[in-house]
PLY file of the C-alpha trace (Angstrom):
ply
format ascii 1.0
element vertex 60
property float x
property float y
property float z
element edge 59
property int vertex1
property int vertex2
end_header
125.35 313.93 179.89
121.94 313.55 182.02
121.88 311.23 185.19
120.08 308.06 183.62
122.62 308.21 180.96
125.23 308.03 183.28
123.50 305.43 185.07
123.37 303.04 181.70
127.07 303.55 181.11
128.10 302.72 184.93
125.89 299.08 185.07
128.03 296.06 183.61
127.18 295.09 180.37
125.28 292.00 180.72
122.28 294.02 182.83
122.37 297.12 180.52
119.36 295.85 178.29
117.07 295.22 181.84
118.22 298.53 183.62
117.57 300.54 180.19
113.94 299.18 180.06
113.80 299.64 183.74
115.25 303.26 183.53
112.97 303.88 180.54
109.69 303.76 182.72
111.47 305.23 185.59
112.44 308.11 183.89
108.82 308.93 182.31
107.04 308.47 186.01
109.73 311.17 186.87
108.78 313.43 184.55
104.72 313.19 185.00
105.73 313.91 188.73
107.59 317.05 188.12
105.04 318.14 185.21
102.65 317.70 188.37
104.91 319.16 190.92
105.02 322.19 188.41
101.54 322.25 187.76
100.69 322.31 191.16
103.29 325.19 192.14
102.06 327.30 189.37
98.15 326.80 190.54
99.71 327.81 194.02
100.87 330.63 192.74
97.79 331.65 190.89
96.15 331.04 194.21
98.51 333.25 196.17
98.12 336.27 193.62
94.64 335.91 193.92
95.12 336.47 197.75
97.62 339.17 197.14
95.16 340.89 195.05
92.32 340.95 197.35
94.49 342.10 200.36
95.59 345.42 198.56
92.04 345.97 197.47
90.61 345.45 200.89
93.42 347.52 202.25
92.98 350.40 199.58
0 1
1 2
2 3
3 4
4 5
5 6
6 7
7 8
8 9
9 10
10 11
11 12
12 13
13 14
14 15
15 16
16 17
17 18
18 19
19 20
20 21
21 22
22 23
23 24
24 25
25 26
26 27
27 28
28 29
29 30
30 31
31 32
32 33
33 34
34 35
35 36
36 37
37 38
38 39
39 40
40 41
41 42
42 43
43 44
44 45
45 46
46 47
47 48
48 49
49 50
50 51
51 52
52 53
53 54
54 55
55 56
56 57
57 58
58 59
């Protein structure tokens, strides 16, 4: 079971429908921040093959 389904099962029923919607737009800013964090990680990397790459040419 993921986290924000656990989440919805553990509120009392009365505030499920307003923690669902909630938990709904929660949920999708989480994953365009980790698609980002990703993103950014993998251009870092890029970047530090790049670097890697010009250091053994320089040094051969």
């Amino acid at each position: 079971m993921r986290t924000f389904d656990l989440i919805r099962d553990a509120v009392l029923p009365e505030f499920r429908d307003r923690v669902a919607e909630y938990l709904v737009q929660y949920e999708t800013e989480l994953r365009g921040y980790l698609r980002g964090l990703n993103t950014t990680r993998v251009l870092g990397m890029a970047d530090w093959e790049e670097l890697d790459r010009r250091i053994t040419e320089s040094w051969l």
